[in-house]
GUPA-363641 format. One record per residue (C-alpha): x, y, z; residue in one letter. Coordinates in steps of 0.5 Angstrom, whole numbers, plus 500, padded with zeros to 3 digits. Layout:
<recs>
XYZA;...
</recs>
This chain:
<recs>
500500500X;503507498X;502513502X;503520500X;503526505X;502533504X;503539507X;498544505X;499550509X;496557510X;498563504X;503567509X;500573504X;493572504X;494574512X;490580511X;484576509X;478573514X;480568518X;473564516X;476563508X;482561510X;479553511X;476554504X;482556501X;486550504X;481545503X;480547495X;489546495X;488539498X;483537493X;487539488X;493535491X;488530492X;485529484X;492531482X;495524484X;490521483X;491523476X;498522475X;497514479X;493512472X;496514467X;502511471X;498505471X;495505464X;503506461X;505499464X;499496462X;497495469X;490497469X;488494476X;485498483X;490498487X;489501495X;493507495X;490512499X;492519501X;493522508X;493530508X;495534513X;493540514X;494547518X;495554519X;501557519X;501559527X;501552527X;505550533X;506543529X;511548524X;515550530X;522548531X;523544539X;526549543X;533549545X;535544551X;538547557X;543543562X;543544569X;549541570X;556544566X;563541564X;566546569X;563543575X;567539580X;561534582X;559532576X;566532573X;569528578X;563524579X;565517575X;573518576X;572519584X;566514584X;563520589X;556517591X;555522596X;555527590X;551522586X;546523591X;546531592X;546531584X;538526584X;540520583X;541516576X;534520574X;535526576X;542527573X;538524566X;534530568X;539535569X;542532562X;535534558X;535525558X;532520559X;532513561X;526511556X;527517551X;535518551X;536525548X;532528542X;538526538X;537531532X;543534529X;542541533X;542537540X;548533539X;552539536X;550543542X;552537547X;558536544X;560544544X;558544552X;561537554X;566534547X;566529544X;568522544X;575522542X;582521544X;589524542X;593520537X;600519538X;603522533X;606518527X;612517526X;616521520X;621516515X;626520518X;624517525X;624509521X;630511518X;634512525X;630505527X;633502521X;640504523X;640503530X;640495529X;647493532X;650489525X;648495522X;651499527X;657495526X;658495519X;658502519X;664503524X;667498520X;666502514X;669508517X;674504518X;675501512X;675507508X;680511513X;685506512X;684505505X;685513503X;692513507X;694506503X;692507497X;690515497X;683518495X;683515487X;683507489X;683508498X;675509497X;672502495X;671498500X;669503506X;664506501X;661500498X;660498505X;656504507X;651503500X;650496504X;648500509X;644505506X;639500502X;638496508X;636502512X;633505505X;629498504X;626497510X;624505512X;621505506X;617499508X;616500515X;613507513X;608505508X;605500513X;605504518X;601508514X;596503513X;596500519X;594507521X;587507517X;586501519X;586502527X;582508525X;577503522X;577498527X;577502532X;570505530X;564501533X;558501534X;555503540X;547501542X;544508544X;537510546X;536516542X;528519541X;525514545X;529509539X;533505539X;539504535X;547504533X;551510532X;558511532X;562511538X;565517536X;559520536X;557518542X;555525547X;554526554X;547525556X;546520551X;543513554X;548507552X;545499552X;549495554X;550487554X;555480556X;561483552X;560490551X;566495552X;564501555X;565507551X;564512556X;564515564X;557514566X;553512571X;547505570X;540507570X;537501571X;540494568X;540486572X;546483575X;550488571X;557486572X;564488569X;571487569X;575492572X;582489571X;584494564X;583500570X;585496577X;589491575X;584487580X;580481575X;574480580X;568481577X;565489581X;557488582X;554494579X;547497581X;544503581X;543505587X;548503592X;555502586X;552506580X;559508576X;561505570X;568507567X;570507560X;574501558X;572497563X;568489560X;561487562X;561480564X;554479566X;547481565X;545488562X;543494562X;542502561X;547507562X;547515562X;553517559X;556523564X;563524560X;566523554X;574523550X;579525554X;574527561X;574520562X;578516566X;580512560X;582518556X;587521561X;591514561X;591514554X;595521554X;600518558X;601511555X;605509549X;603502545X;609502541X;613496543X;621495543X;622487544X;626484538X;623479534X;626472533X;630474528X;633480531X;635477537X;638470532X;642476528X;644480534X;647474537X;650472530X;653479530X;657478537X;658471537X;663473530X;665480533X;667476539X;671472534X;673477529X;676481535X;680476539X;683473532X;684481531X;688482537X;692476537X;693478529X;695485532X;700482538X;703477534X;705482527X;707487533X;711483535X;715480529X;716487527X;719490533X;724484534X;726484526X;723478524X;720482519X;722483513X;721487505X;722483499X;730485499X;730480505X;731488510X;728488517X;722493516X;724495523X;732497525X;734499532X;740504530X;734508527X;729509531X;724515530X;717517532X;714517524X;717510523X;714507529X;707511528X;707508521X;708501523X;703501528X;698504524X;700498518X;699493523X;692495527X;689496519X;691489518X;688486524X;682491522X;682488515X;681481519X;674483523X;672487516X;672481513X;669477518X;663480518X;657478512X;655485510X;650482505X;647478511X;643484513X;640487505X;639479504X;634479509X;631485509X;630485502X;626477503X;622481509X;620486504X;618481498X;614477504X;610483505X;608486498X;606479497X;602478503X;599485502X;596482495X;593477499X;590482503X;594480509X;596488512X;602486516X;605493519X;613491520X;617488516X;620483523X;612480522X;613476516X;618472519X;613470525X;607469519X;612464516X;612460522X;604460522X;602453521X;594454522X;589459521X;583460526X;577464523X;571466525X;565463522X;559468524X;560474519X;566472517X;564465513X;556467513X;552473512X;551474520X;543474518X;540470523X;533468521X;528463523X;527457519X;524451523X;518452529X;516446533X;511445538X;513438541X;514433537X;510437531X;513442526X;508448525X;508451518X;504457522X;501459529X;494458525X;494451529X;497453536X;493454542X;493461543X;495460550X;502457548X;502463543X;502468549X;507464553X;512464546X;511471546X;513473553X;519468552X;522471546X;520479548X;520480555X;527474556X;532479551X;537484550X;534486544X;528492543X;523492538X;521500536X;515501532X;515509530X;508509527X;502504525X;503504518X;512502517X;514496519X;518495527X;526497527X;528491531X;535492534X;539487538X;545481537X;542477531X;540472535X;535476538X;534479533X;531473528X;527471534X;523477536X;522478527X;519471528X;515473535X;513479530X;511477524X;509470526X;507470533X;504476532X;507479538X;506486540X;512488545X;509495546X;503493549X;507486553X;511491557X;505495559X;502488561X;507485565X;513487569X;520484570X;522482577X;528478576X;533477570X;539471569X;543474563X;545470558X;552467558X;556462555X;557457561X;550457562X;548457555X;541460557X;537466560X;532467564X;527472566X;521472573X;515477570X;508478573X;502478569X;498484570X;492481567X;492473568X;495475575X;501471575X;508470576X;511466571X;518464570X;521465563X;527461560X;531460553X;537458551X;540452547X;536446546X;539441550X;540445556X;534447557X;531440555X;535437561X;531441565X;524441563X;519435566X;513437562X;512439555X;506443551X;503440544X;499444539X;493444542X;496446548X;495441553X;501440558X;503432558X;509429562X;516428558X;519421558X;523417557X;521416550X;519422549X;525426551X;528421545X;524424541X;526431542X;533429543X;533428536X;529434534X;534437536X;539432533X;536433526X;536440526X;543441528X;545436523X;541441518X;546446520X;541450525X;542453530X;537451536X;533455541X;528452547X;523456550X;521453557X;516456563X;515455569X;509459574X;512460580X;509462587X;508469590X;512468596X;518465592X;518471589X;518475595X;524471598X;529476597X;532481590X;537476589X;534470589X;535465583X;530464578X;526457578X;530452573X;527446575X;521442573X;520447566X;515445561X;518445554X;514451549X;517449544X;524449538X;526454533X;531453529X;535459526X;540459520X;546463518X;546463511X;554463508X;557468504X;556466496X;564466496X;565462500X;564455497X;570458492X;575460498X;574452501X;576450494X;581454493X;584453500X;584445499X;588445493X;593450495X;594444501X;593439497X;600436496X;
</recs>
């Protein structure tokens, strides 16, 4: 069905002309409009040879000009400013009695024009103004490094370090032997090795760097959950503003300083701030605060974000911390100490060379090509000696010169520079040239199926109720219909976000989560809006992946009963059930030949490469409830709702890949 919506609004220059005309005027605008699409859908329709009704309408609006509906929201106003000791050091100090001063969870959100159930209003104007008022969600980067700066890296490797003494040497040496037309070969040659090495690996080491560069930026900007306009939905968490309301779940990093609005059995990781690897409790009376950069690792729930970027306590250790590391790789450390072992060599070889000649010398044992001592005792001066020690110390030189591969360094790093260009072409971004050596030794590759191998699309394809599969809810009982659907919309960490009557839902969450609130939806035909006003939610287990199921305590506000709610994978929650429903709604109990069957259910869906869901419930006692806030949710003696089988399609390339990983293995 096609909608279009017009806007007819008053002549601002007949403002002059009594009010009572105005409607007629706007009136015979919006028949205009109305016969004009009506024309313009029939000859459309005759143009395509589609000459058939069709059950479009059209909705008019229409309103004066005064209409307070053409005014623009009012600017919103904070109570609170960046400036302010008590809301600055709120979170980083974890000041409660600030906190409290300030009104709580609600009464910041208040004082941040927010809300837990609204959020922000979102607009561009509101989230300039916060930024302006509070920052943004960015930190300073470390400046990268100039070539200049990879060149001095190249440089400062001991074998080259060693190569350029000796090359100094070399052509000291040879200038006075030879003289400056025929002395320069060797040192000069020596220093061009040097100096393509370094070349080679700075102009490598640069250009990786670089790209690196990019790709850390791009990683680094993920999506973040966020309540914005009473609506859920991802924006950036460079985005990300004070004031803004952010959901979190099992595995979330928290990208802000905030305080939690509400949430159940939030817990998180602190060891990235404290260094301590116990799980911190969060609540959001008594240990509301929530600082950035810290892992949830249990439950979930909303957080009002208080501080962004460089205000947060992550943003200040970011300034002072630097990532780059200095340990050397394993061939460095092999070439360091091939280096020594033929310095070590070379110079006690040098020494005694030295020792040795010197002493021939000065003894006259040696002797010209005449057979004449070089060295006569009657004629001892101070050049002659000079000369003859500085013959014999270039010769023992010459030794360690020699001794030292010079091609050993361009050698490798000309092999580590063709590894990286090749494994860049292969899409495999290595940032520094000692990487290619470690790749070199890699014998496995692990990849992550979701999203990497599959679209990451979940979606419902199999639903059983007992031992049948339905095709429809047309023949399940519309009891076990609404039990199915307070499983899968109220025990979840994902939203469903109708914005009017006519648009279909925005649902948001993992794609889980995702698959089976759509299925609740679209098949179930499940209304979240009014679930939540019908029931309350007491209690929440989380989902995570020792237990492999969550669960959720609500009240029936209609039916006036307490049921507890569980879903997870399929063999655990079918260890726990005792009872199972049918089609028809009856409750029978579950044997031994029956959890047989089921079991096979469940075994034939993961064989078709399904992933399974179970949804058990269990009506509880209102005592039971009353017992104590943390107290467990029943998970005994459940009745089985029903399976749901979800498939993640494959990417269309994928099957290629397989086969051409295969036959690149194949010997």
């Amino acid at each position: 069905m096609e909608i279009a919506a017009f806007l007819v609004a008053g002549d601002r220059s007949t403002a002059s002309e009594p009010s009572s005309s105005r409607p007629a005027k706007q009136w015979r605008k919006a028949m205009n409009v109305i016969r004009t699409c009506h024309r313009l859908a029939r000859l459309a329709l005759c143009s395509a040879g589609m000459l058939r009704r069709t059950g479009s309408y059209v909705t008019i609006k229409i309103h004066a000009d005064d209409d307070p509906a053409d005014a623009k929201p009012a600017a919103v106003e904070f109570s609170v400013a960046a400036d302010d000791a008590d809301f600055k050091n709120l979170v980083k100090e974890k000041r409660l009695d600030c906190f409290r001063r300030l009104g709580g969870g609600s009464g910041l959100a208040r004082a941040l024009a927010s809300g837990a159930e609204t959020g922000i209003r979102g607009g561009d104007d509101d989230v300039r103004r916060r930024r302006e008022a509070f920052g943004a969600n960015t930190y300073p980067k470390r400046k990268p490094k100039s070539f200049l700066s990879h060149v001095v890296d190249a440089l400062s490797d001991v074998f080259l370090i060693v190569l350029l003494v000796c090359a100094a040497v070399s052509l000291g040496f040879g200038i006075k032997e030879h003289g400056l037309k025929d002395g320069w070969y060797d040192g000069v040659s020596i220093f061009l090795a040097v100096f393509l090495v370094a070349a080679v690996s700075a102009v490598s080491n640069h250009g990786q760097a670089k790209r690196f560069d990019r790709l850390s930026r791009e990683s680094d900007d993920i999506a973040v959950a966020v309540v914005r306009g009473a609506r859920r939905q991802e924006v950036s968490i460079f985005e990300l503003v004070v004031g803004d309301v952010v959901v979190l779940k099992i595995g979330d990093a928290v990208p802000a300083d905030g305080v939690l609005l509400e949430g159940h059995a939030l817990q998180v990781d602190e060891s990235s701030m404290t260094g301590e690897p116990h799980p911190v409790d969060v609540d959001a009376e008594k240990s509301p605060f929530l600082v950035s950069g810290v892992k949830v690792i249990d439950g979930y729930g909303a957080m009002l974000v208080t501080a962004v970027g460089v205000d947060t306590a992550w943003g200040e250790m970011m300034g002072t911390i630097t990532r780059e590391s200095t340990d050397p790789t394993p061939l460095q450390e092999r070439l360091e100490g091939l280096t020594s072992s033929i310095g070590k060599v070379g110079v006690a070889v040098a020494v005694l060379v030295f020792a040795v000649l010197t002493a021939r010398h000065f003894t006259g044992s040696t002797k010209d090509e005449q057979g004449t001592p070089l060295f006569d005792k009657n004629k001892v001066t101070f050049n002659a000696v000079f000369s003859a020690l500085v013959a014999i110390f270039q010769q023992a030189v010459t030794i360690i010169v020699v001794a030292i591969p010079e091609g050993l360094p361009l050698a490798v790093t000309l092999t580590l520079a063709f590894s990286m260009k090749r494994m860049v072409k292969e899409n495999a971004l290595v940032r520094r040239l000692s990487a290619c050596e470690t790749m070199g030794s890699v014998t496995a590759i692990c990849t992550d199926k979701t999203g990497t191998l599959t679209l990451n699309e979940m979606k419902v394809t199999e639903f059983w109720v007992g031992h049948d599969r339905t095709a429809a809810t047309a023949g399940v009982a519309g009891g076990v219909v609404s039990l199915l659907c307070q499983g899968a919309g109220l025990n979840t960490t994902g939203s469903v976000y109708k914005p009017d009557n006519v648009s279909p839902p925005e649902v948001s969450g993992s794609p889980t989560e995702k698959a089976l609130l759509s299925w609740a939806v679209a098949d179930l035909g499940m209304d979240a809006d009014a679930l939540k006003k019908s029931c309350k939610v007491l209690r929440v287990e989380a989902f995570n992946s020792d237990k492999k199921r969550s669960g959720v305590l609500i009240r029936d506000n209609v039916a006036r009963t307490v049921v507890a709610h569980w879903k997870g994978a399929a063999e655990m929650i079918l260890a726990s059930c005792s009872m199972y429903v049918t089609a028809d709604g009856a409750a029978r109990e579950l044997g031994v030949e029956e959890r047989r069957k089921l079991e096979k259910v469940i075994g034939d869906m993961a064989a078709g490469s399904l992933r399974c869901i179970a949804f058990a419930y269990k009506q509880q006692q209102q005592q039971v409830v009353d017992g104590g806030e943390h107290a467990k949710i029943d998970d005994e003696g459940l009745t089985l709702l029903g399976f749901v089988g979800l498939k993640d399609p494959c990417r269309p390339e994928v099957k290629a890949s397989i086969e051409a990983c295969k036959k690149q293995a194949s010997p």
